[in-house]
Backbone as CSV, one residue per row, in Angstrom:
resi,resn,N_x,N_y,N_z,CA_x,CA_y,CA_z,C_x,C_y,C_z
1,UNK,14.539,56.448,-3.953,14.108,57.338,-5.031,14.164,56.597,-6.363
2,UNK,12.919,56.549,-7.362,12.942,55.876,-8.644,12.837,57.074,-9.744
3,UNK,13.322,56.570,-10.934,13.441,58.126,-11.846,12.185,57.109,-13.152
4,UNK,11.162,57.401,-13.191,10.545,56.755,-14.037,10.242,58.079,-15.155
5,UNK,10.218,57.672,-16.265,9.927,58.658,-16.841,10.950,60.156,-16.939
6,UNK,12.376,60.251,-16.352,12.707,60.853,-16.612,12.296,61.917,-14.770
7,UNK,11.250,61.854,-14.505,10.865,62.190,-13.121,11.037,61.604,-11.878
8,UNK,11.533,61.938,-11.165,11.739,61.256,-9.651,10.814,61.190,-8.991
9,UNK,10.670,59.936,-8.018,9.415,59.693,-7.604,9.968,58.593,-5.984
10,UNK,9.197,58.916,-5.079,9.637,58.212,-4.076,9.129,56.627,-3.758
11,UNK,9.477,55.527,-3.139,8.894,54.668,-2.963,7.463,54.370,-3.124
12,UNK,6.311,55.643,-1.979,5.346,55.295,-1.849,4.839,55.747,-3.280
13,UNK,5.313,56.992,-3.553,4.820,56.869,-4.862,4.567,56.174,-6.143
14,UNK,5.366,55.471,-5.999,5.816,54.244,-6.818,4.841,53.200,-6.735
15,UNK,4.562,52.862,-5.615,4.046,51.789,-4.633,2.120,52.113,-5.152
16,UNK,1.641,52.859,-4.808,0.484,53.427,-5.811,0.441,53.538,-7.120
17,UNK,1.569,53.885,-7.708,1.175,52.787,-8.981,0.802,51.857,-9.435
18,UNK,1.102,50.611,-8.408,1.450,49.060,-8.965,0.306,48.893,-8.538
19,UNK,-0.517,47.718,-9.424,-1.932,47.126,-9.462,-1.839,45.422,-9.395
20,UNK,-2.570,45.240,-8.455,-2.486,43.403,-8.111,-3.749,43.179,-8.955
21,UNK,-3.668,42.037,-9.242,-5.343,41.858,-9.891,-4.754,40.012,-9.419
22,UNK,-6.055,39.638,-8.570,-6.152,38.350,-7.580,-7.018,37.339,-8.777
23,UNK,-6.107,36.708,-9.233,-7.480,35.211,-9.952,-7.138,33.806,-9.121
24,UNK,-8.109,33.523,-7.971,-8.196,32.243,-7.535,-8.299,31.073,-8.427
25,UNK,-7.290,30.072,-8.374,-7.397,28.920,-8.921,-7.327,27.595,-8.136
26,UNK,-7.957,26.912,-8.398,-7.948,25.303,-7.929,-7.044,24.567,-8.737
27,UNK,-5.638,23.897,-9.014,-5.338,22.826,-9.810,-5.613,21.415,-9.355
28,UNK,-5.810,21.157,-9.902,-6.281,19.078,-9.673,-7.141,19.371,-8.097
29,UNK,-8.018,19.823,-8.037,-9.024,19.471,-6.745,-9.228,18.270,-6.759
30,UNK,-9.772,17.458,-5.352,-10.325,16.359,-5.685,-11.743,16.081,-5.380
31,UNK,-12.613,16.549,-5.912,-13.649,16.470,-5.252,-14.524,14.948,-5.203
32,UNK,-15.066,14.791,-4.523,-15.931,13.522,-4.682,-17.149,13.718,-3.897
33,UNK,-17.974,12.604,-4.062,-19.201,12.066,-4.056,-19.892,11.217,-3.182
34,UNK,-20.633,11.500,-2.352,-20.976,10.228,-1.346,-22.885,10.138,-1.799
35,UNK,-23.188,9.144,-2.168,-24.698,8.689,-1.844,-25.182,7.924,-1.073
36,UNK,-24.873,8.096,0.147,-25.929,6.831,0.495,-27.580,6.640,0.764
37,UNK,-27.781,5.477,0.170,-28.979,4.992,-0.258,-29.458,4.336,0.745
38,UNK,-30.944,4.688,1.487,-31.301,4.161,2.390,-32.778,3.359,1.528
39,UNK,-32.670,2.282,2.713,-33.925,1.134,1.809,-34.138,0.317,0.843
40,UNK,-32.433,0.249,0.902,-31.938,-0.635,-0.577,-31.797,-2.294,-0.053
41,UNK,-31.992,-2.530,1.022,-31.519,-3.873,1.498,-31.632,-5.228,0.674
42,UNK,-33.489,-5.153,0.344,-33.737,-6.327,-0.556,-32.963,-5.900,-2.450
43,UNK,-32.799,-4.896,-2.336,-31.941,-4.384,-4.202,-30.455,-5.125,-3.596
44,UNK,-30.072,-4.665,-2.651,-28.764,-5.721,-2.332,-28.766,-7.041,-2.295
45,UNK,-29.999,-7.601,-1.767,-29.902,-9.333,-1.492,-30.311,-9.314,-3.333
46,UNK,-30.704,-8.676,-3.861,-31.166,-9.152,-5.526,-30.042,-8.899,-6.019
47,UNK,-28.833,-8.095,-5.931,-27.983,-7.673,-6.738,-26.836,-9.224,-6.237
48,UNK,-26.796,-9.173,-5.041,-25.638,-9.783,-4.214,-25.960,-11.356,-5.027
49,UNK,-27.115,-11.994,-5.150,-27.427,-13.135,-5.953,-27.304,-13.102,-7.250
50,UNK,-27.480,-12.454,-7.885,-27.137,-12.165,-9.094,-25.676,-11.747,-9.627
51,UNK,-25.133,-11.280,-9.019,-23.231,-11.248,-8.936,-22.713,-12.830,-8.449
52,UNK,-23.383,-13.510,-7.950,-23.207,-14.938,-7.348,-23.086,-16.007,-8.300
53,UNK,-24.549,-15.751,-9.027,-24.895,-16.781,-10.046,-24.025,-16.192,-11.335
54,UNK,-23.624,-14.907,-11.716,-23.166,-14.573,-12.868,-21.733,-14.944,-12.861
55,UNK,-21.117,-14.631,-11.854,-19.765,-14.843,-11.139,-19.472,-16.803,-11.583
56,UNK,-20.239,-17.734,-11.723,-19.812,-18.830,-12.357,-19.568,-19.049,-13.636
57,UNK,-20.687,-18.597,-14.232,-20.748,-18.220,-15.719,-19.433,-18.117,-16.397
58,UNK,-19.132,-16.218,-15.547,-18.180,-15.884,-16.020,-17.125,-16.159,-15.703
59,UNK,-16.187,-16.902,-14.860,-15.629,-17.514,-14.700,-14.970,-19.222,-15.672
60,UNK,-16.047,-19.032,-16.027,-15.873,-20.738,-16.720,-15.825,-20.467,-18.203
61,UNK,-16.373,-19.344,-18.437,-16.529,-18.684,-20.102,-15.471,-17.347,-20.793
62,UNK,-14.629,-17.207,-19.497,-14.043,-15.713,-20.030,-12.856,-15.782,-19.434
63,UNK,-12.293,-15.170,-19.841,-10.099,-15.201,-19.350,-10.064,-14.112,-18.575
64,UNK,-8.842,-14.326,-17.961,-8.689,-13.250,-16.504,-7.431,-12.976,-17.633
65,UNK,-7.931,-11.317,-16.353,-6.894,-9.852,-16.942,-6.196,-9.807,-15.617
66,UNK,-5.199,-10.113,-15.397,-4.559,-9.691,-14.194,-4.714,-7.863,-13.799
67,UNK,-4.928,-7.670,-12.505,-5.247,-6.276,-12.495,-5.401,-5.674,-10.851
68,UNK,-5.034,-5.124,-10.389,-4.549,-4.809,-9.133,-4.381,-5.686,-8.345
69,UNK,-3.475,-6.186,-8.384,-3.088,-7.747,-7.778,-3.489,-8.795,-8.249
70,UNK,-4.525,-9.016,-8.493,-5.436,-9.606,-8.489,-5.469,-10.436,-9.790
71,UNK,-5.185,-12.229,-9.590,-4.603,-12.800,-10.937,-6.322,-13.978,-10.949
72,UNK,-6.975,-14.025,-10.171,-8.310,-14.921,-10.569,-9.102,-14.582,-9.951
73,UNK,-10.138,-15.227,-10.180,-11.732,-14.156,-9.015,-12.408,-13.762,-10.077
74,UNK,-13.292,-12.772,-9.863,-14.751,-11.987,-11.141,-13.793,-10.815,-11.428
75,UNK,-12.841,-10.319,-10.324,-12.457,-9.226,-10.774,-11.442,-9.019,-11.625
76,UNK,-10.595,-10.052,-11.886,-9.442,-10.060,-12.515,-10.023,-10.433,-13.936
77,UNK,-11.539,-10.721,-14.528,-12.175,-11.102,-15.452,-12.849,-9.489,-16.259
78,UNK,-12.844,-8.651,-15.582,-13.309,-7.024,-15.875,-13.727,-6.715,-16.902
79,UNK,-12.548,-7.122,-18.202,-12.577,-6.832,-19.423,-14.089,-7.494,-20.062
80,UNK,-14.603,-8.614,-19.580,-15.097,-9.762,-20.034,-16.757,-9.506,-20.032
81,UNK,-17.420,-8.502,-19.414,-18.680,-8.479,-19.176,-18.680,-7.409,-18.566
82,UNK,-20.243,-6.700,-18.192,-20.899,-5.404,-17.744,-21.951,-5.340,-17.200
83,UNK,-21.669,-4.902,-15.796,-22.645,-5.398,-14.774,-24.188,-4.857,-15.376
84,UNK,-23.836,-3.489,-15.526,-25.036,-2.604,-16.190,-25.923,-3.046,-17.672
85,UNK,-25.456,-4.137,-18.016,-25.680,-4.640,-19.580,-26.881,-5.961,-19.035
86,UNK,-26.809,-6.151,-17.446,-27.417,-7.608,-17.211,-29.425,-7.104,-17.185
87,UNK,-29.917,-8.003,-17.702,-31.185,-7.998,-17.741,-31.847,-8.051,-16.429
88,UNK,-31.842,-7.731,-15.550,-32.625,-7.964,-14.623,-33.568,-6.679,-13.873
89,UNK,-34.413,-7.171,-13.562,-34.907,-5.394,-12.445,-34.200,-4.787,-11.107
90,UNK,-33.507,-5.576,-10.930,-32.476,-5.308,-9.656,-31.324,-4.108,-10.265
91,UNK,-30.905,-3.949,-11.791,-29.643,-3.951,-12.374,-30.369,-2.783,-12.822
92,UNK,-31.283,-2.934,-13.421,-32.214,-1.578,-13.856,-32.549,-0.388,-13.029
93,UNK,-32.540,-1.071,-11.866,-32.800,0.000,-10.400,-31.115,0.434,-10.532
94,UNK,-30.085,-0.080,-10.302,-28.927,0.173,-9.791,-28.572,0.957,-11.570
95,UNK,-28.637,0.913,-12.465,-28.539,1.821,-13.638,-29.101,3.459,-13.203
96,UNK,-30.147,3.106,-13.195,-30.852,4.355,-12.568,-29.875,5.716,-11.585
97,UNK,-29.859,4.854,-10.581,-29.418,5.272,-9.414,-27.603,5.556,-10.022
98,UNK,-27.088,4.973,-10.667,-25.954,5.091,-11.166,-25.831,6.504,-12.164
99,UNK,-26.919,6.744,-13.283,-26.816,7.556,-14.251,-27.091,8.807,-13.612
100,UNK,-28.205,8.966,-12.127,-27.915,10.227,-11.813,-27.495,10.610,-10.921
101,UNK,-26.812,9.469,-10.530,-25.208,10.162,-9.626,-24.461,10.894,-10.622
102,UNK,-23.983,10.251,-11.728,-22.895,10.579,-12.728,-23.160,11.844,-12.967
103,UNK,-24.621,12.324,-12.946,-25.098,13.838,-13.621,-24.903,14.420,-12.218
104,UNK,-25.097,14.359,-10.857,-24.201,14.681,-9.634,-23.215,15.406,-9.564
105,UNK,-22.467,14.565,-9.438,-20.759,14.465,-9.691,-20.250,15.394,-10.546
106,UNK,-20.921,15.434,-11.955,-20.673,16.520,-12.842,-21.293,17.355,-12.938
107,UNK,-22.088,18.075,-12.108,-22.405,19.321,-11.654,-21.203,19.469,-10.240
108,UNK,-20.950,19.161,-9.548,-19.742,19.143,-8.688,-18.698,19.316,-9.147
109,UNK,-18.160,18.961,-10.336,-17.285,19.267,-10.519,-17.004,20.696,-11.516
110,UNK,-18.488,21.305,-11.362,-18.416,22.282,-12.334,-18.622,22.035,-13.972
111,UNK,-19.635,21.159,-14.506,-19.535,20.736,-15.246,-21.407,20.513,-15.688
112,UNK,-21.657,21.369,-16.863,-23.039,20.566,-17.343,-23.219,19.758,-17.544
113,UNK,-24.111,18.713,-16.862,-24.132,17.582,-17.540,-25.131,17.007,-19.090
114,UNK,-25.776,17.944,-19.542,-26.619,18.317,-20.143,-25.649,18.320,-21.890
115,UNK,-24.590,19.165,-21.453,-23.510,19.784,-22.430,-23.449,18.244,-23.336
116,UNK,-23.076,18.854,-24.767,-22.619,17.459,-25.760,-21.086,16.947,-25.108
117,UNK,-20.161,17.753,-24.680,-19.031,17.479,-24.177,-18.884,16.094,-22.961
118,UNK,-20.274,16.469,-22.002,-20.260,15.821,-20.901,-21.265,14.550,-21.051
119,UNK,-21.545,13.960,-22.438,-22.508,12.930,-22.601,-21.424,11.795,-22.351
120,UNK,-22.237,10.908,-22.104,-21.225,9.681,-21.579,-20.485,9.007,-22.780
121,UNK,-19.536,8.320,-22.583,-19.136,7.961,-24.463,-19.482,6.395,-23.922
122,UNK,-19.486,5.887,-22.785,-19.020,4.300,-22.505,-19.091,4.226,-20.770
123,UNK,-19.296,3.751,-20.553,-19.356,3.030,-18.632,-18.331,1.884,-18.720
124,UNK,-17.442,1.229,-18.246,-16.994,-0.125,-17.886,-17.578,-0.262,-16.393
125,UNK,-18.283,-1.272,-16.361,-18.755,-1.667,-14.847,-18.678,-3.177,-14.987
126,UNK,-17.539,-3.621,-13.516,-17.940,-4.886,-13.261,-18.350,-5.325,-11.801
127,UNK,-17.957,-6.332,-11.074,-18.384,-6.619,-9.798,-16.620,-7.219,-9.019
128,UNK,-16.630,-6.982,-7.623,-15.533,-7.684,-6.955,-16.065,-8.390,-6.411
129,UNK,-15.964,-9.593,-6.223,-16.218,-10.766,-5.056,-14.828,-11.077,-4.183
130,UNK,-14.740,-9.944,-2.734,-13.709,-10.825,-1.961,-13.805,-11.874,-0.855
131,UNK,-13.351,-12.836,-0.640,-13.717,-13.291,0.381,-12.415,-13.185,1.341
132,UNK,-12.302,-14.212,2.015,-11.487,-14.372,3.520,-9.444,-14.548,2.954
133,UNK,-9.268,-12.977,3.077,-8.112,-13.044,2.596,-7.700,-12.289,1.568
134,UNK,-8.612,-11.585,1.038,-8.155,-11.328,-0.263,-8.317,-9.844,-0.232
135,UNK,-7.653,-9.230,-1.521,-7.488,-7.635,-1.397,-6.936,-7.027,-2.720
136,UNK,-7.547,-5.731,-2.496,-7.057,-4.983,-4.237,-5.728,-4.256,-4.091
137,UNK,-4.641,-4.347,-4.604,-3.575,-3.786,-4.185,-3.785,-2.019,-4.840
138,UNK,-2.844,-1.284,-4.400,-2.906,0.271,-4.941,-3.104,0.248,-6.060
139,UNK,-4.344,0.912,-7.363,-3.912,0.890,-8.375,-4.801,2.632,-8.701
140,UNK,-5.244,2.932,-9.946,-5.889,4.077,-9.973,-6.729,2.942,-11.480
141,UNK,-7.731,4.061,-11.716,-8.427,4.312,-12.868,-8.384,4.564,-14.018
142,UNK,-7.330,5.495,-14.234,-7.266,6.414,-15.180,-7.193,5.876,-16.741
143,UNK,-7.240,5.822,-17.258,-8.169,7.252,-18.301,-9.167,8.042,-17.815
144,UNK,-9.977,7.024,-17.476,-11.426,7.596,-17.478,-11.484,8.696,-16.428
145,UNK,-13.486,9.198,-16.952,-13.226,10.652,-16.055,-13.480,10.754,-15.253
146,UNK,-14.316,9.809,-14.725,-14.753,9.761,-13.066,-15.167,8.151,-13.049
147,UNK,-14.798,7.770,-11.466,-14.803,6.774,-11.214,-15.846,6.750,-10.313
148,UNK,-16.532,5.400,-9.785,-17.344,5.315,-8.589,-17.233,3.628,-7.937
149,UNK,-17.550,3.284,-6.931,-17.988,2.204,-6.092,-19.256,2.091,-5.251
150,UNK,-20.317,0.566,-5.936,-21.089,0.914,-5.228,-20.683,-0.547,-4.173
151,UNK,-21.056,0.070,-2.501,-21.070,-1.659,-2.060,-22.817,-2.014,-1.540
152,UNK,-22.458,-3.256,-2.331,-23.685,-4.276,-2.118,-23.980,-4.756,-0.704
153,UNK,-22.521,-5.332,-0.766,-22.393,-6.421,0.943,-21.112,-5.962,1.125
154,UNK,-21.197,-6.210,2.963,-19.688,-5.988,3.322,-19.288,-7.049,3.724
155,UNK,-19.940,-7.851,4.094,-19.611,-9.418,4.485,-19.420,-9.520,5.954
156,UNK,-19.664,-8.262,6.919,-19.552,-8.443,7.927,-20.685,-9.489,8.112
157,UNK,-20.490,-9.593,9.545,-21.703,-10.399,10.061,-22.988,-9.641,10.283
158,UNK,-23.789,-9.890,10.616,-25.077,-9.025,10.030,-25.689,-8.940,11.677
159,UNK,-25.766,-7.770,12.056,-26.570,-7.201,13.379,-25.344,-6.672,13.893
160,UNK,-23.990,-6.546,13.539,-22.821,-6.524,14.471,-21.844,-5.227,13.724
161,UNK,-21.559,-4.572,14.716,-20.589,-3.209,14.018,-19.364,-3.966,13.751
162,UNK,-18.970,-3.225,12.057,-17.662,-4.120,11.790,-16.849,-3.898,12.758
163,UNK,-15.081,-4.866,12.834,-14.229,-5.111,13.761,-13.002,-4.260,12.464
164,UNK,-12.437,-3.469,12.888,-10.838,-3.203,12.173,-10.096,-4.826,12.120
165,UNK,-10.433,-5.919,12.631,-9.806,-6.846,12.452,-10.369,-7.537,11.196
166,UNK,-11.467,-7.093,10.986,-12.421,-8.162,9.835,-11.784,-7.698,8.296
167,UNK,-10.832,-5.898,8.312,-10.607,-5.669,7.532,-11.575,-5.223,6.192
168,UNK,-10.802,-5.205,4.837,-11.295,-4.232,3.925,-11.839,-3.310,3.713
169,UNK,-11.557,-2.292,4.299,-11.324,-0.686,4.600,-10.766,-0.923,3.105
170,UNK,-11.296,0.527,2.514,-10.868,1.091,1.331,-10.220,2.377,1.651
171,UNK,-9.055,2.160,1.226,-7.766,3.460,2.038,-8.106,4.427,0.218
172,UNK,-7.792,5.120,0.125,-7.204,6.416,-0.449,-6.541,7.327,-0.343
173,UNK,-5.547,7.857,-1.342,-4.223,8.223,-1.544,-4.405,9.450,-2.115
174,UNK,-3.971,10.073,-1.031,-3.758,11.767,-1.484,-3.328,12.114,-3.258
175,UNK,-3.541,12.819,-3.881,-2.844,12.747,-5.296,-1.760,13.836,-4.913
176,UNK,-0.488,13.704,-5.698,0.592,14.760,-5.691,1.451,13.659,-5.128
177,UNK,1.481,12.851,-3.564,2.434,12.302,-3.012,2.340,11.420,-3.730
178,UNK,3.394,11.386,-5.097,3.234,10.073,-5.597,4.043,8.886,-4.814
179,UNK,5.285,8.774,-4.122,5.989,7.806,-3.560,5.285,7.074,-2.707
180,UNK,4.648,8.318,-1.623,3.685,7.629,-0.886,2.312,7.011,-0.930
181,UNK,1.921,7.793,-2.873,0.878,7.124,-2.828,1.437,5.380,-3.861
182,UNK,2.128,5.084,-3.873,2.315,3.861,-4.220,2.355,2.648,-3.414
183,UNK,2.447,3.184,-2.025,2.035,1.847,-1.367,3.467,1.295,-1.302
184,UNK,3.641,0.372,-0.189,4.237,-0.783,-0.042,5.708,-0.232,-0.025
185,UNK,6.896,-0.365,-0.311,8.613,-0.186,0.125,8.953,1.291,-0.060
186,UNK,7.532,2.019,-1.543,8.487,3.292,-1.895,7.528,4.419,-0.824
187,UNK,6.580,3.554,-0.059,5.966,4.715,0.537,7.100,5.027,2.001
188,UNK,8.408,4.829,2.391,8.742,4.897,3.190,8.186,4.997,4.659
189,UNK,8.557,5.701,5.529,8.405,5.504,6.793,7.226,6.285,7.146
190,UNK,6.503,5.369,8.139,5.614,6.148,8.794,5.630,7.940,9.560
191,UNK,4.313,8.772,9.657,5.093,9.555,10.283,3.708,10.052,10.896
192,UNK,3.283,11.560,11.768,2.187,11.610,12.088,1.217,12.065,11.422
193,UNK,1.730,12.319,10.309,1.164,12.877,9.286,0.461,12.213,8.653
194,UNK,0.559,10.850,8.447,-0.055,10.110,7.478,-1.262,10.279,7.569
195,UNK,-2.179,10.499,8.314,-3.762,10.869,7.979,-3.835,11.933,6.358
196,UNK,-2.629,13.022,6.417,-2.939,14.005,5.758,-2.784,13.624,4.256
197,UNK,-1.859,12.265,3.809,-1.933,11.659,2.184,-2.931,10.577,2.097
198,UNK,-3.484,9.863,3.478,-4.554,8.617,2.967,-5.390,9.148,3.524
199,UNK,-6.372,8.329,3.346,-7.923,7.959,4.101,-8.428,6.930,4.383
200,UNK,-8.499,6.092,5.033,-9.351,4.821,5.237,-10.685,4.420,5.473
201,UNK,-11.810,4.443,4.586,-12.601,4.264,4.737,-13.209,2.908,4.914
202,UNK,-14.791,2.654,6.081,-15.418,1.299,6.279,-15.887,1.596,5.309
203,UNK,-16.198,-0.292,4.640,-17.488,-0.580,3.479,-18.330,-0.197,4.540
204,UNK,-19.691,0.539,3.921,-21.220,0.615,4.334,-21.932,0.291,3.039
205,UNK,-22.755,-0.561,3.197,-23.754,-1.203,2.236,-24.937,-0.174,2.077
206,UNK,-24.989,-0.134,0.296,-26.101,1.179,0.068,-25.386,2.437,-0.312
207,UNK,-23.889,2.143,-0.185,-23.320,3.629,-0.321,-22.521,3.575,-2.141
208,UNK,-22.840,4.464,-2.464,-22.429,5.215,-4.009,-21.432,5.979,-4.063
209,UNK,-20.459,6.135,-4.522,-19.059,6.741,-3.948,-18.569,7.103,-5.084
210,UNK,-18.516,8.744,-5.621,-17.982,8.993,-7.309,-16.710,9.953,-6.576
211,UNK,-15.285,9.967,-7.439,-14.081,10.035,-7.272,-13.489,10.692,-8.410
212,UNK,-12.317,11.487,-8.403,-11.687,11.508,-10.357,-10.819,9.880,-9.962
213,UNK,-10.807,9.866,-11.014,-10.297,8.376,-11.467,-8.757,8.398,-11.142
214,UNK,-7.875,9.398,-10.938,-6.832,9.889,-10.807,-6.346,9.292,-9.530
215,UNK,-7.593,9.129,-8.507,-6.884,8.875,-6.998,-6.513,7.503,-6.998
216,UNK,-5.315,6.980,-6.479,-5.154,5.675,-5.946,-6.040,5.519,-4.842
217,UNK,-6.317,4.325,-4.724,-6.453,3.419,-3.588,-6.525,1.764,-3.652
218,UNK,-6.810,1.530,-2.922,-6.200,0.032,-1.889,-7.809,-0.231,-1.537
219,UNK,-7.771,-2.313,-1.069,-8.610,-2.519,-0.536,-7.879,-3.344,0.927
220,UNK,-8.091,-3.028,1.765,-7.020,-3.928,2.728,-7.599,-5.581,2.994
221,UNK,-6.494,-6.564,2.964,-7.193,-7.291,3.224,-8.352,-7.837,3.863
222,UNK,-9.543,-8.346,3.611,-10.453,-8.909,4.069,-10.292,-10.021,5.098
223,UNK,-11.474,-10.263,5.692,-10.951,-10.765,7.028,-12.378,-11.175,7.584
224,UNK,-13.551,-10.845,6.985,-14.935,-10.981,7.386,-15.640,-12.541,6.864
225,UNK,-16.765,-12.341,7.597,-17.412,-14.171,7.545,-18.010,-14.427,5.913
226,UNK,-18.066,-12.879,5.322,-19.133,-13.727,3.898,-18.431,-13.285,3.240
227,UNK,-19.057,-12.681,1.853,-18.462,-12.716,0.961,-18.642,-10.796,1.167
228,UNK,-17.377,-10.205,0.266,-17.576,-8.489,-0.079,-17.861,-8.384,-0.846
229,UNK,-18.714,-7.725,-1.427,-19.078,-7.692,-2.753,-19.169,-5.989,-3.076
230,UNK,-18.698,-5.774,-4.346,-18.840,-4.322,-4.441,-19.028,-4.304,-5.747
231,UNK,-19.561,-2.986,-6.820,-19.743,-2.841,-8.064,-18.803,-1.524,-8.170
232,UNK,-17.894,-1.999,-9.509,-16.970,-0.567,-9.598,-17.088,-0.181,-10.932
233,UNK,-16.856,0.877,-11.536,-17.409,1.645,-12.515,-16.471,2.925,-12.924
234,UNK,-16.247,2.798,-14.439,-15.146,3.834,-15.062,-15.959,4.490,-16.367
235,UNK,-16.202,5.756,-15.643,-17.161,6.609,-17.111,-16.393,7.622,-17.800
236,UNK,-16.424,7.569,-19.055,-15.695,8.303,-19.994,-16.860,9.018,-20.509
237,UNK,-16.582,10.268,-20.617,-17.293,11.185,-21.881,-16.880,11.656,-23.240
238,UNK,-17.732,12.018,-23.804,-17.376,12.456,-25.088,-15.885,13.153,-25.373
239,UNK,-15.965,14.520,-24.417,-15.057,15.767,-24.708,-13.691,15.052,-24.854
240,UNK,-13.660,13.811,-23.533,-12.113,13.379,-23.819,-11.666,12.829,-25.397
241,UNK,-12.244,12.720,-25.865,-11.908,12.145,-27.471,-11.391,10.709,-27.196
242,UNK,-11.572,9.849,-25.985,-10.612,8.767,-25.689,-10.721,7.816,-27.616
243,UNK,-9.544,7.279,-27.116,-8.999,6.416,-28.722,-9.215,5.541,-28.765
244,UNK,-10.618,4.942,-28.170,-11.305,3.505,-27.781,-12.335,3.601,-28.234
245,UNK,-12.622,1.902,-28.609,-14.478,1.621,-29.284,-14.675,1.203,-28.211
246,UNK,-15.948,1.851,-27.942,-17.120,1.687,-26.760,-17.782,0.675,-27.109
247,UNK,-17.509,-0.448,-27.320,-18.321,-1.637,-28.093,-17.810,-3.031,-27.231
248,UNK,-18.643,-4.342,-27.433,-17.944,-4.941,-27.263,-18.661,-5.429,-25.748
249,UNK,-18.638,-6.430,-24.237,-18.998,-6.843,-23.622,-18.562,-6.083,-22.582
250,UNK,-17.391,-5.451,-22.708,-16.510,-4.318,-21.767,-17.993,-3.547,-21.269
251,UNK,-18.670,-2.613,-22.470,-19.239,-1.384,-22.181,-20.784,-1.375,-21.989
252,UNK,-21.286,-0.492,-21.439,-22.712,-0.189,-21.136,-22.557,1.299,-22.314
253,UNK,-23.093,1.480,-22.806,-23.530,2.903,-23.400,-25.004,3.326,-23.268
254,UNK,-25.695,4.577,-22.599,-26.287,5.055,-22.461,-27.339,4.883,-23.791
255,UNK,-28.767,4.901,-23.273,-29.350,4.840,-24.715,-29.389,3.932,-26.031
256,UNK,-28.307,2.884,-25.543,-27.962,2.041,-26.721,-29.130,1.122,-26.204
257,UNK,-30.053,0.294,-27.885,-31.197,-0.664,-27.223,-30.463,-1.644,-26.384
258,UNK,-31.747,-1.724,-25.676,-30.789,-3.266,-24.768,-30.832,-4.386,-25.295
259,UNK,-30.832,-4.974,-26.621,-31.313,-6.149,-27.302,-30.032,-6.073,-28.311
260,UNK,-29.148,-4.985,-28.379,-27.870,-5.530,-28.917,-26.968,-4.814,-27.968
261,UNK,-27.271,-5.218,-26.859,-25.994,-5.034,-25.733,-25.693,-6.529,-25.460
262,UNK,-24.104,-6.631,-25.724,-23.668,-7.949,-25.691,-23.791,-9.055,-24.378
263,UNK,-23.902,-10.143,-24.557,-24.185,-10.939,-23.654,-22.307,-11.592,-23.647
264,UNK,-22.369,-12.962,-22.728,-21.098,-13.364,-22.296,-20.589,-14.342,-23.245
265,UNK,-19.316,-13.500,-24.013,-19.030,-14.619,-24.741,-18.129,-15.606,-24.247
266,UNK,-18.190,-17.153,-24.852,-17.081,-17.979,-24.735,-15.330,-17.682,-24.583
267,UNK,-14.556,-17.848,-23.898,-13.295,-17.647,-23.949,-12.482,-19.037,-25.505
């Protein structure tokens, strides 16, 4: 018996009073992005040569950023140049195909892409070259607001389904498990669960892959006959207010002429 009001009233009565009102929420979803691009083969042999020949250049002209493991190579050079900034028609196709994924992705995520909020402020895009042995240790993205990978080449051997032995599978890391998503001593012990914090995905060549920038992942060591080659990419928009000049050899900006988009400077 409840005395509300001075009046007595029984449970159920009570119980008909009370009003639920249900608001579904998502916190941190992760949604992502798959494109794959069929008929791109010869845009790969044009891109894959052109990451080849640029990859000396920059190497001999620009200082390495140490950065997910990774202390020499094109990738540890990131800061230094922009894949999307290179003159060619191969790079122009892969711009393309890049800018309307990004408008994709941000309709997926619930998001106009149209909106002044959601205009791009800056791209960082560079290239990985791995070969026999080598690998990106756990790292994430973040600032930025969405991330992507495109792969060029997988370096398998060509007519032949890759081998789990040839390696570089790109794993991904549940967000929330942070211990386990760190990889290596603090992820402790195996269990059967582990499908449910990673993912391991094969490179497939032609494929476009947009992510929040938030997720870790890994490249496992490589282990294949050529070279891996992949293009990775960190887009910021306006709304974030990020506290960075979009300037500079780092960035691609949308719309900016291409005749003062920087070329490779000297180290």
């Amino acid at each position: 018996m409840f005395y509300i009001g001075g009046a007595a009233k029984t449970v159920q009565e009570q119980s008909a009073l009370i009003e639920k009102n249900l608001k579904p929420e998502m916190f941190w979803p992760t949604p992502t992005l798959t494109i794959q691009l069929a008929g791109v083969e010869e845009l790969n042999r044009g891109l894959a040569r052109i990451i080849k020949e640029k990859e000396k250049e920059i190497l001999s002209k620009t200082r390495a950023t140490p950065v997910a493991g990774v202390k020499m190579g094109l990738t540890a050079h990131w800061l230094e140049f922009n894949v999307l900034n290179w003159d060619y028609p191969e790079i122009a196709e892969l711009r393309r195909m890049v800018l309307d994924g990004i408008r994709e992705m941000f309709k997926l995520v619930g998001e106009d892409p149209d909106s002044p909020g959601m205009q791009i402020a800056g791209i960082s895009c560079w290239a990985n070259v791995l070969r026999y042995g080598e690998f990106l240790e756990v790292h994430h993205h973040d600032p930025s607001f969405v991330s992507a990978h495109y792969q060029v080449q997988t370096g398998y051997e060509v007519g032949k389904p890759p081998s789990k032995d040839e390696g570089g599978q790109t794993v991904y890391f549940r967000p929330g498990f942070l211990d386990r998503s760190m990889g290596g001593k603090a992820a402790g012990q195996t269990s059967p669960w582990d499908s449910d914090w990673k993912i391991s995905v094969e490179p497939v060549e032609g494929k476009l892959f947009y992510f929040p920038s938030y997720v870790r992942h890994e490249v496992r060591p490589y282990l294949g006959t050529h070279e891996r080659i992949s293009i990775a990419m960190d887009i910021f928009v306006k709304k974030q207010e990020a506290l960075m000049h979009f300037g500079g050899p780092r960035w691609f900006v949308p719309g900016k002429p291409q005749a003062s988009r920087p070329s490779i400077k000297p180290r």
